[in-house]
C-alpha positions as CSV (number, residue, x, y, z in Angstrom):
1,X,-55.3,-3.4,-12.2
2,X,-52.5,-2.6,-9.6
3,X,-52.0,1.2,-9.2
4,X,-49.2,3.1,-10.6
5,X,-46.6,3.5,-7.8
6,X,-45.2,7.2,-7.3
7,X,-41.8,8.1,-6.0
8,X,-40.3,11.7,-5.4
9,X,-36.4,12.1,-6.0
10,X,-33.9,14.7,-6.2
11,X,-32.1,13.3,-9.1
12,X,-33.1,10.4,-11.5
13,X,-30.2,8.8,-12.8
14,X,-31.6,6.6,-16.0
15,X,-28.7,4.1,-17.0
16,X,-26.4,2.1,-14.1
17,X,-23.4,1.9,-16.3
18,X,-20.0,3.6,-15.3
19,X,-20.8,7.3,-16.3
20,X,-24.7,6.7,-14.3
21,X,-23.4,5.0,-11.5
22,X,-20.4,8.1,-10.8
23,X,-23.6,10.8,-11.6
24,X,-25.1,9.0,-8.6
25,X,-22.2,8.9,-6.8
26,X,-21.6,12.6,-6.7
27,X,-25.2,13.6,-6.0
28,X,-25.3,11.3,-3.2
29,X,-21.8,12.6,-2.1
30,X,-24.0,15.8,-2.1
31,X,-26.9,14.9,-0.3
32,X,-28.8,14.5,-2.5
33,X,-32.0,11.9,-3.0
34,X,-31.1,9.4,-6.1
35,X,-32.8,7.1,-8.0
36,X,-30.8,5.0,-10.6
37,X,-32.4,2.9,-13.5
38,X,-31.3,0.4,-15.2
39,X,-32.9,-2.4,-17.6
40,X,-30.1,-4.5,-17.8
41,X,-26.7,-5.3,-16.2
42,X,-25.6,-2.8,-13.4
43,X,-22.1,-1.9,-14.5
44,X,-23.3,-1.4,-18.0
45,X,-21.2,-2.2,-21.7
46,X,-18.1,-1.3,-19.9
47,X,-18.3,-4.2,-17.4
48,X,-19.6,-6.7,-19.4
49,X,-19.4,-6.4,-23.2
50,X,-16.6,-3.8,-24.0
51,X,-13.5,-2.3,-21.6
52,X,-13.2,-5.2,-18.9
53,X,-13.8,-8.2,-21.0
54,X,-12.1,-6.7,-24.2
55,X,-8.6,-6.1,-22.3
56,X,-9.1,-9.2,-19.9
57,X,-8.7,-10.9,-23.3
58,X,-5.9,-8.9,-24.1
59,X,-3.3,-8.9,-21.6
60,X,-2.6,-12.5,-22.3
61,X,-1.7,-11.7,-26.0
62,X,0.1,-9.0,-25.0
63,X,1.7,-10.0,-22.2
64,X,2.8,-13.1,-25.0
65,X,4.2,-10.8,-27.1
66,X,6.3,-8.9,-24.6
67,X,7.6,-12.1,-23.1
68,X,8.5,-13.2,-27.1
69,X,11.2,-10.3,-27.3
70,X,12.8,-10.8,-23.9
71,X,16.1,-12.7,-24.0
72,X,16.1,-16.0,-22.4
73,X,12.0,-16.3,-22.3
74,X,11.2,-16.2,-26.0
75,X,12.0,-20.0,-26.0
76,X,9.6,-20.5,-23.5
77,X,6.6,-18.9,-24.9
78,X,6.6,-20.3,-28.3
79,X,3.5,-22.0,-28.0
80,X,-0.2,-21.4,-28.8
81,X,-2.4,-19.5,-25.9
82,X,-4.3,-21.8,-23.8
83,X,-7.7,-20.6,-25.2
84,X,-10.1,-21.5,-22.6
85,X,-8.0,-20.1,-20.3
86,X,-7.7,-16.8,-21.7
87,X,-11.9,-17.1,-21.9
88,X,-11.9,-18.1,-18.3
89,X,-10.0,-15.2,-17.3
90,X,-12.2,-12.9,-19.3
91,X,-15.5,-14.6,-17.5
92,X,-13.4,-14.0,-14.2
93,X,-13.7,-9.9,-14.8
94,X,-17.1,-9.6,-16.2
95,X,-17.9,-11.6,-12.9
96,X,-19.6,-14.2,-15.0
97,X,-22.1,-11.7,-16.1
98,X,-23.8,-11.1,-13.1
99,X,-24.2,-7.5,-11.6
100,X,-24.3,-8.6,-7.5
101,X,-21.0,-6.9,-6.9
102,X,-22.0,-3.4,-8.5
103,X,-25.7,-3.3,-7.2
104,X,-24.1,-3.7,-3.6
105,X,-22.0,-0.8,-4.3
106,X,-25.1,1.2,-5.6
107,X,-26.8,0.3,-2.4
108,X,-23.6,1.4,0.0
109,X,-23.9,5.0,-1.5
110,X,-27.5,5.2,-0.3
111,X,-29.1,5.2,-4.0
112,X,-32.1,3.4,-4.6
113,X,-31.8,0.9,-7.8
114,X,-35.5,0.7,-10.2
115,X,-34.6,-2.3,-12.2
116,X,-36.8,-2.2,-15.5
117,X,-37.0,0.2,-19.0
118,X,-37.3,3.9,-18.4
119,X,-38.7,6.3,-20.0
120,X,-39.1,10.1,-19.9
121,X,-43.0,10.8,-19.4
122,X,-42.7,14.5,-19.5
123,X,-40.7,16.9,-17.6
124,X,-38.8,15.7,-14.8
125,X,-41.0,12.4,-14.6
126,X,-39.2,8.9,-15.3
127,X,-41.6,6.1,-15.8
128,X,-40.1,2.7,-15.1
129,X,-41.5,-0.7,-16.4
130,X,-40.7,-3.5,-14.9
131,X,-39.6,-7.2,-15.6
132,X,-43.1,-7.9,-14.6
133,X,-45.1,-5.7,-16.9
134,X,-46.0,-3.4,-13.9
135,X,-45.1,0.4,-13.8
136,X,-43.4,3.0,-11.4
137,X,-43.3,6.9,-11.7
138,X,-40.0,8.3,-10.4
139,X,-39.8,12.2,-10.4
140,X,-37.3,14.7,-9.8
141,X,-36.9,18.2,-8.0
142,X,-33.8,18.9,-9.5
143,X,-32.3,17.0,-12.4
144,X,-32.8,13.7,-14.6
145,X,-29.7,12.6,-15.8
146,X,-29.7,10.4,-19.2
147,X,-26.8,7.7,-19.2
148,X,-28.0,5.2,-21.7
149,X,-24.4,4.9,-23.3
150,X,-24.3,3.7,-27.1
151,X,-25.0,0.2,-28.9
152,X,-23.3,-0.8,-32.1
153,X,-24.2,0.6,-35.3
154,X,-24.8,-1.6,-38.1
155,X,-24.7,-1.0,-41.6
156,X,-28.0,-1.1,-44.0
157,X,-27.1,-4.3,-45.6
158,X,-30.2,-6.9,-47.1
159,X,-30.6,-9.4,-45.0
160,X,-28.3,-9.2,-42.2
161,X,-30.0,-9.4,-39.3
162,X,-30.5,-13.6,-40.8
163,X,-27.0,-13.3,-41.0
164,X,-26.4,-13.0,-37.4
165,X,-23.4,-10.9,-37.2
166,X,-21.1,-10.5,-34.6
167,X,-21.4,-7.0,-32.9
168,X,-18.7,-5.7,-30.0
169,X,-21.0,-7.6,-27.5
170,X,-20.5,-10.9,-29.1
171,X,-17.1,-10.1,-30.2
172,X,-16.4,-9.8,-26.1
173,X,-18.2,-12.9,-24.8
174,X,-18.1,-15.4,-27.7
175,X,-17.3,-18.8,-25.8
176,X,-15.4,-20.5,-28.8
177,X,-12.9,-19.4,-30.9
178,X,-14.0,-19.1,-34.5
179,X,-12.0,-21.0,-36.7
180,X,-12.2,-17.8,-39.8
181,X,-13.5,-14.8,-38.8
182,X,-14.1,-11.4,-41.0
183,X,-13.5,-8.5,-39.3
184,X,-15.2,-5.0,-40.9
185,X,-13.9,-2.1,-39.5
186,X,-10.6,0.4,-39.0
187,X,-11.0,1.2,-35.6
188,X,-10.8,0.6,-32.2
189,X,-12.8,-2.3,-31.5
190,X,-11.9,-3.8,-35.2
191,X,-7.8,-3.8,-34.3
192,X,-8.6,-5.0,-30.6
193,X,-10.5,-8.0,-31.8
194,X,-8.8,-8.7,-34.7
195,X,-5.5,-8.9,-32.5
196,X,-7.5,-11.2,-29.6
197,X,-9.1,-13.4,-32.1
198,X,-6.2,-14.1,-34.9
199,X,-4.1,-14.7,-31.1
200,X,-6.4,-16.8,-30.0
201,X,-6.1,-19.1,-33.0
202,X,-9.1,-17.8,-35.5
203,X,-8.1,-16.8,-39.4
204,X,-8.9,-13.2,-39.4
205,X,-10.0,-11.4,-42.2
206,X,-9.7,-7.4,-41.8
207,X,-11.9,-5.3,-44.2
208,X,-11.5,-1.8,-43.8
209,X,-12.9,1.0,-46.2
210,X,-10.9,3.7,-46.0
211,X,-7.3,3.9,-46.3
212,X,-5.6,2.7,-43.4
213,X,-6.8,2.0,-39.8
214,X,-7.3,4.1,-36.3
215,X,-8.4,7.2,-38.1
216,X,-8.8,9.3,-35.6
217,X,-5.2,9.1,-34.3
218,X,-1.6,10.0,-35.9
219,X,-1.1,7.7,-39.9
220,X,1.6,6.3,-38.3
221,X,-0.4,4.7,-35.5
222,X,-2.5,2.5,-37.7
223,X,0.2,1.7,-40.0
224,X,2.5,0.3,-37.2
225,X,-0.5,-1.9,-35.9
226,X,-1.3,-2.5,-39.5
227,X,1.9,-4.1,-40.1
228,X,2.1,-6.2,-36.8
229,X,-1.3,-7.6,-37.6
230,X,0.3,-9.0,-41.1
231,X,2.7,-10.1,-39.1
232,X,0.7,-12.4,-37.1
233,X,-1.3,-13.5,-39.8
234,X,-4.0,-11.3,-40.2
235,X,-5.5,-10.7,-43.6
236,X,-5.8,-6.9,-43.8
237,X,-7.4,-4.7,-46.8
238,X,-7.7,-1.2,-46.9
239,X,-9.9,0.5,-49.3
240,X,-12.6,-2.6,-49.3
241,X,-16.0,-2.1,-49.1
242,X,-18.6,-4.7,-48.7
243,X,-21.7,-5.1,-50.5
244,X,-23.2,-8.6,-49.4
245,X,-23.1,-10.8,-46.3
246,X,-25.0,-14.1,-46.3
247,X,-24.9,-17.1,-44.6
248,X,-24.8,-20.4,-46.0
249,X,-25.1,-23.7,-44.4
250,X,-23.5,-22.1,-41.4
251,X,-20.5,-20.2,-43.6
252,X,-20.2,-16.6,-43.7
253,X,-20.0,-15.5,-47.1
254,X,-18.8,-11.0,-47.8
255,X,-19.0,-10.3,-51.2
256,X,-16.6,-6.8,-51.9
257,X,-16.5,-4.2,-53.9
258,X,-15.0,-6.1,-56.5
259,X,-17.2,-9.2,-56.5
260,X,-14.7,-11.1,-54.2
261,X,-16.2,-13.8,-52.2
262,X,-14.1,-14.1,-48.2
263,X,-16.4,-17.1,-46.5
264,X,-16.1,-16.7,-42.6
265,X,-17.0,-19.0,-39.2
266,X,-18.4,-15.6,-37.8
267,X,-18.1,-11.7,-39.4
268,X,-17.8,-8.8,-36.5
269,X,-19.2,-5.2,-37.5
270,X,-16.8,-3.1,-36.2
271,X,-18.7,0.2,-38.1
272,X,-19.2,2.6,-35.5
273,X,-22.3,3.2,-32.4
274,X,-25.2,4.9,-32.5
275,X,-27.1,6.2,-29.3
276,X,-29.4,4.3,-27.0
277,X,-31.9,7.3,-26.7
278,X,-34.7,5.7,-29.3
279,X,-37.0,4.2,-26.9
280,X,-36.6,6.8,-23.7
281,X,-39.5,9.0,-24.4
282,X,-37.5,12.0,-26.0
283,X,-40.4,12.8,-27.5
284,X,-42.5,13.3,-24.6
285,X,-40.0,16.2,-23.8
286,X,-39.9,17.6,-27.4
287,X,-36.8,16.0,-28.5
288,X,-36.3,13.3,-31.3
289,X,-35.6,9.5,-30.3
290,X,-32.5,7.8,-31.7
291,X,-30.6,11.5,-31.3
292,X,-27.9,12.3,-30.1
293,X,-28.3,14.7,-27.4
294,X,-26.1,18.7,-27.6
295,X,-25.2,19.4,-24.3
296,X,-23.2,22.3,-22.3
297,X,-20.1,22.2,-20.9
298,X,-21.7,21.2,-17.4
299,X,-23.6,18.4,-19.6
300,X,-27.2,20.3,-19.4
301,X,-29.3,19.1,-22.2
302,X,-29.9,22.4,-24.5
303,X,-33.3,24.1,-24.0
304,X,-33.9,22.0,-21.0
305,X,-32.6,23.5,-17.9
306,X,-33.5,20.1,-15.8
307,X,-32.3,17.2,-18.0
308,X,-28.8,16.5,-18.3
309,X,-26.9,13.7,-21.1
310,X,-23.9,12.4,-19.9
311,X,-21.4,9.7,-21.4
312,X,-21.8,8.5,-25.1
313,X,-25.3,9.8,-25.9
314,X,-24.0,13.3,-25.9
315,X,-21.0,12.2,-28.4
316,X,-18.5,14.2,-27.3
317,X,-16.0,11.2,-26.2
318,X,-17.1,7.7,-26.4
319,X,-14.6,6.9,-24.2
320,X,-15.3,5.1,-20.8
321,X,-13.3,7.1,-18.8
322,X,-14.0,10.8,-20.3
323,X,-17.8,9.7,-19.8
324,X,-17.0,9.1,-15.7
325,X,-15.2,12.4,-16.1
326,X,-18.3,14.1,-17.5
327,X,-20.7,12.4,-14.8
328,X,-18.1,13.8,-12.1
329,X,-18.6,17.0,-13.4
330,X,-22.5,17.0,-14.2
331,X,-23.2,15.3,-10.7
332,X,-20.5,18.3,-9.0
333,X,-23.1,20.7,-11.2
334,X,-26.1,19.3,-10.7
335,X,-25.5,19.5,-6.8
336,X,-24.5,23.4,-7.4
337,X,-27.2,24.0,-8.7
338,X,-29.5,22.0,-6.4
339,X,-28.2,24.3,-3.6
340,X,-27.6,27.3,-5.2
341,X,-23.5,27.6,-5.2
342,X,-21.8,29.3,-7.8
343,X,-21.5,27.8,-10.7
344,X,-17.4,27.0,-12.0
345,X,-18.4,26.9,-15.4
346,X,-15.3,28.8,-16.8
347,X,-13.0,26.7,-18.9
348,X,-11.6,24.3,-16.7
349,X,-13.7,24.9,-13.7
350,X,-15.2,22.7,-11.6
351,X,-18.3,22.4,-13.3
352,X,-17.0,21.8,-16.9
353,X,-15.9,19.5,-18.7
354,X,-12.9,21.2,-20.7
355,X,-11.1,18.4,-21.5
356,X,-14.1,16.7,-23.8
357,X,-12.3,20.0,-26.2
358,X,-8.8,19.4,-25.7
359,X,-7.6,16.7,-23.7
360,X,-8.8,13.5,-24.4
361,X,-6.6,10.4,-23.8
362,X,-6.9,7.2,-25.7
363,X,-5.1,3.7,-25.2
364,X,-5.9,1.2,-27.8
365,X,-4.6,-2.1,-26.4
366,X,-3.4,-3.9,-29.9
367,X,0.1,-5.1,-30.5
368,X,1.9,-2.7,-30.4
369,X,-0.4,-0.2,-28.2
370,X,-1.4,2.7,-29.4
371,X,-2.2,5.9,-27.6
372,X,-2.7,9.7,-28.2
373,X,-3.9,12.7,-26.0
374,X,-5.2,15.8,-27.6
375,X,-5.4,16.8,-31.2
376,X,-3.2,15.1,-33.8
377,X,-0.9,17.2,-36.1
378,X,-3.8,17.6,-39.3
379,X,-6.4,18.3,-36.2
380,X,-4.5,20.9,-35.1
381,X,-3.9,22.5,-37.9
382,X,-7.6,22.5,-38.9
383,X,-8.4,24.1,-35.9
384,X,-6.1,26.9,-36.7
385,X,-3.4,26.7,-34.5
386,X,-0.3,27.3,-35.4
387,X,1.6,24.3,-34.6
388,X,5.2,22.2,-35.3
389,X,5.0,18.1,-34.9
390,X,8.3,16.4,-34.2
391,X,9.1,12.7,-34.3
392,X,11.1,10.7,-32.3
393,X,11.7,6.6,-33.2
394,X,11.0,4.9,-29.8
395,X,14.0,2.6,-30.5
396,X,16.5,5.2,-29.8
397,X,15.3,5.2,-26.3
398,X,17.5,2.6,-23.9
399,X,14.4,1.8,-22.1
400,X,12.8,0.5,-24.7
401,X,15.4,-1.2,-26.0
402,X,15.6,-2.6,-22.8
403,X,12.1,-3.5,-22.8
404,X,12.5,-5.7,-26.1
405,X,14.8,-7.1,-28.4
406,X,13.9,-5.1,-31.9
407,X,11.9,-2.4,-30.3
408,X,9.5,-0.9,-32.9
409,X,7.6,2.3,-32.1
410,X,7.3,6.1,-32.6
411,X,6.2,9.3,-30.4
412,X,5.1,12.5,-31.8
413,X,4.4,16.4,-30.0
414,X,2.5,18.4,-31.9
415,X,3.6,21.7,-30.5
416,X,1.5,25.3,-30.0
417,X,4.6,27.3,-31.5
418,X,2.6,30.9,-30.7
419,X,1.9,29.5,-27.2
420,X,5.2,27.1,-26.7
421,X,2.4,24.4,-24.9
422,X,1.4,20.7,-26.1
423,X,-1.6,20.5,-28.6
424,X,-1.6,16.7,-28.9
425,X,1.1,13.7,-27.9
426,X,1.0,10.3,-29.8
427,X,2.4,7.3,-28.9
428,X,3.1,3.7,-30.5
429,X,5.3,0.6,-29.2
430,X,5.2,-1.8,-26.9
431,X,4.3,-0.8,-23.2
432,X,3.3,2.9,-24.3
433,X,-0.4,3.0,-22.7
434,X,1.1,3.7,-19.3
435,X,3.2,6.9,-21.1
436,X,-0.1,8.6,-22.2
437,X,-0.9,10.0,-18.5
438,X,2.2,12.3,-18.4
439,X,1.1,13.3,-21.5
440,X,-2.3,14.2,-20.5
441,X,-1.3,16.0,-17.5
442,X,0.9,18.0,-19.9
443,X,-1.6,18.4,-22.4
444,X,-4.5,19.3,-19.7
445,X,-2.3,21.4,-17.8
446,X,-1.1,23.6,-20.8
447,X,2.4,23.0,-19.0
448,X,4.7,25.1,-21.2
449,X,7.3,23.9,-23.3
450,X,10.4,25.4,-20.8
451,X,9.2,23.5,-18.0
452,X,8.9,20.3,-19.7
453,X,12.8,20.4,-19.8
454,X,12.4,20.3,-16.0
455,X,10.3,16.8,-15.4
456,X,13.1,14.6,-15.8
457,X,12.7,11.4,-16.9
458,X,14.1,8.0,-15.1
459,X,16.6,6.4,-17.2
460,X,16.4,4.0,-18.2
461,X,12.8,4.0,-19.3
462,X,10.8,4.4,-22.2
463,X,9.5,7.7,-20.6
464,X,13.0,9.2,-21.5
465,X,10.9,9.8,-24.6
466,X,10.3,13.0,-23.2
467,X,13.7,14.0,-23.3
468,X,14.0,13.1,-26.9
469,X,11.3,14.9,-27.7
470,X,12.3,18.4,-26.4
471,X,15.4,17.9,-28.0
472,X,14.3,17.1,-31.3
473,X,12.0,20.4,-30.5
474,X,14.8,22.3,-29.6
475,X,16.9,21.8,-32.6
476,X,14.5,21.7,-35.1
C-alpha cells in the first residue's frame, strides 16, 4: 500500500472550469500558491458541452437567417445547412474534446493541476483520487475555493434513465441529426436547441409547462422567439406537461397530460440544473451534499471563514460569464485577505460582487436573439421600486431596417422614476446580443436618465434604440 501523498497550498481551487480556472488566475496574479482540481475536462461545461459548442452550432443558423432578409442574398441561401459542416465547426471549438490547450494555460500561470475527484476531508484539506485509484491530500493556508459548476436536473419520471434521454451535454455533442426530436423545456437551453436542431433538419417537438417560454426575461421575449420557432417548423405547446417517457424499439414515446402520445428519434430535458456538490465531502465540513451553497458578497461560504463557492453552486447566476465575474472577485478577496488589505466589500467594491443583485446580462442566441440586463418590469415592481417601463418596436429604427427586410423586434427600459436611473433593459430582434453591453454599463453604472440623452447613438444603427427610448420616456 503506497502512502498517501501530502501537499501544502495557499489556495485549493476544486473544479478547472471557467469560474475555477479565473479563481486561480487571480490568486496566482497575487502570489499566491495554487492548486487546481479537476476530474474531468479542463475548461469545464462551458468549453465543451454548453456555451462554446452550443453557439458554435448557432452562428450558422443565424448567420442563415440574417443572410435570408438581406436584398440580393436571400436567393442564395435558400438551401438546407450543410449539417456535418455545422457539426465539424462545433468539434473545431470544443477542440475535439480534448483539454491540451487549457491545461497549457493552467501551467503558464504557475498553478499546479491534480487531475482526479476531490473531495473536502475536513477543514481546509482536499483529498484527491486519482484515475488510478491512488490518493493525494492537498491543504490550504488560506482558502479552498469550490467551483464544481452545475449538471442537468432531471425530472422524477419511472423509468427514464432506460430511456436515455438527451441532457444539455448530449444536446451539444450529438454527432447525427435526429430525424424527430422532443424538446421539454421553456428556457434557455430548450429555445437554443430547439432552434439548432429543427435548423439542422430534425422535427422538433417543444413541450413547455407553463405558459409561454424564457420566463425569467420580459412576455414579449419568449413570445417573439415563440412565434419564429412556428415559423420554422417547430411544434411548440405551452401549458403541457408530461407524464411518461419510454422507449420502444428505438422510438421515443411522451405521453402528456392529456394522454397524447408525441413518438421521438431522441427527447432533450431541458428542466433546469442542480449542483455538483453531492459527492465533495460537504459533509465532512458540516454542510449537506447535493446543496447549494449561501455565500457572501465576496463569495465566502457562510459559517466557514476559509471555504469559498463560486460560479453555479452558489446559484446566484448560472451564467458563464457572471460566474468568471464572481471568481475575479473571490480570487481579488481571497488574496486581501491572504495579506491582510482592506477589504472593498461595500456595494460595488472591489471585493463584491454587486452586480449578481442587479446587473446581470443575458444573451440567448435563438432567432431572433434575446437579451436583458437587470430586473424586468414585474421584477421590479416586486422588489418595490417604483418604476415606469416603456416600449419601443425595433422596426422604427433605420438601422434595423437596414439590417433586414421585415425587421421584427422590441426594446423595453424599465425606469427608477424616484431615482431617474435604469432598473432593467430588454432587448429582442435580430442582431440585439451585441446591444446588451451598453445596456449593462448603464444598468451597472446607475448612469442617470439626463445623461443618457448625452451617449449619442451612430446612425444608422440599431443602437439608435437608445434614442427612441428616451424619447418615448420623455413624452410619456
Amino acid at each position: 500500500m503506497t502512502e498517501t501523498e501530502t501537499n501544502a497550498y495557499d489556495v485549493v481551487v476544486l473544479g478547472a472550469g471557467p469560474v475555477g480556472e479565473n479563481v486561480a488566475d487571480r490568486t496566482r496574479a497575487a502570489g499566491l500558491t495554487t492548486a487546481v482540481v479537476e476530474s474531468e475536462l479542463v475548461g469545464g461545461e462551458c468549453s465543451y458541452w454548453a456555451c462554446m459548442p452550443s453557439k458554435a452550432l448557432l452562428r450558422p443558423v443565424i448567420a442563415r437567417a440574417d443572410a435570408r432578409r438581406v436584398p440580393g442574398l436571400r436567393q442564395s441561401v435558400q438551401g438546407p445547412l450543410d449539417a456535418s459542416a455545422v457539426l465539424a465547426h462545433r468539434d473545431y471549438y470544443t477542440s475535439n474534446w480534448k483539454d491540451d490547450g487549457q491545461v497549457g494555460w493552467l501551467d503558464s500561470i504557475g498553478a499546479d493541476l491534480h487531475r482526479g475527484h476531490g473531495r473536502l476531508t475536513g477543514p481546509r484539506t482536499v483529498t484527491v483520487t486519482g484515475p488510478d485509484g491512488g490518493e493525494r491530500v492537498l491543504t490550504a493556508r488560506h482558502a479552498v475555493a469550490v467551483c464544481t459548476g452545475s449538471r442537468a436536473a432531471l425530472p422524477g419520471l419511472a423509468g427514464l434513465d432506460a430511456v436515455k434521454p438527451w441532457t444539455s451535454r448530449e444536446a451539444t455533442s450529438s454527432q447525427t441529426v435526429p430525424g424527430r426530436l422532443i424538446v421539454i423545456g421553456g428556457g434557455v437551453v430548450a429555445t437554443e436547441m430547439a432552434t439548432v436542431w429543427q435548423a439542422l433538419g430534425s422535427q422538433v417537438t417543444l413541450l413547455v409547462r407553463g405558459k409561454g417560454l424564457l420566463p425569467r426575461m420580459e412576455p414579449f421575449a419568449g413570445e417573439l422567439v415563440a412565434e419564429a420557432l412556428k415559423e420554422a417548423g417547430a411544434d411548440v405547446r405551452t401549458g403541457t406537461s408530461v407524464e411518461s417517457v419510454t422507449r420502444e424499439n428505438g422510438t421515443v414515446v411522451a405521453v402528456t397530460g392529456t394522454g397524447e402520445r408525441i413518438e421521438a428519434d431522441e427527447i432533450l430535458f431541458a428542466t433546469g440544473r442542480a449542483p455538483r456538490t453531492d459527492d465533495i465531502g460537504l459533509e465532512s465540513i458540516g454542510l449537506d451534499p447535493g446543496s447549494w451553497l449561501p455565500v457572501d458578497n465576496s463569495l465566502r461560504v457562510s459559517g466557514h471563514d476559509w471555504l469559498y463557492a463560486v460560479g453555479d453552486v452558489n446559484h446566484r447566476a448560472l451564467l458563464t460569464h457572471q460566474g468568471k465575474y464572481q471568481a475575479r472577485i473571490a480570487g481579488a478577496a481571497i488574496a486581501a485577505r491572504a495579506t491582510g488589505e482592506t477589504l472593498l466589500a461595500e456595494p460595488w467594491g472591489a471585493h463584491a460582487a454587486t452586480a449578481d443583485h442587479t446587473a446581470v446580462p443575458q444573451v440567448v442566441f435563438t432567432d431572433p436573439e434575446a437579451a436583458a440586463v437587470g430586473l424586468s418590469l414585474a421584477e421590479a415592481e416586486e422588489a418595490g421600486h417604483r418604476v415606469r417601463a416603456v416600449d419601443v418596436d425595433l422596426s422604427t429604427v433605420s438601422g434595423a431596417g437596414l439590417y433586414a427586410d421585415g425587421y421584427q423586434g422590441r426594446a423595453r427600459m424599465v425606469v427608477d422614476i424616484e431615482d431617474e436611473i435604469l432598473r432593467g433593459v430588454t432587448f429582442v430582434g435580430p442582431g440585439v446580443g451585441e446591444l446588451i453591453h451598453s445596456a449593462t454599463i448603464a444598468v451597472a453604472g446607475q448612469v442617470p436618465v439626463s445623461r443618457l440623452w448625452h451617449a449619442v447613438p451612430s446612425y444608422p444603427t440599431i443602437s439608435e434604440v437608445w434614442l427612441r427610448l428616451l424619447e418615448a420616456y420623455r413624452d410619456a
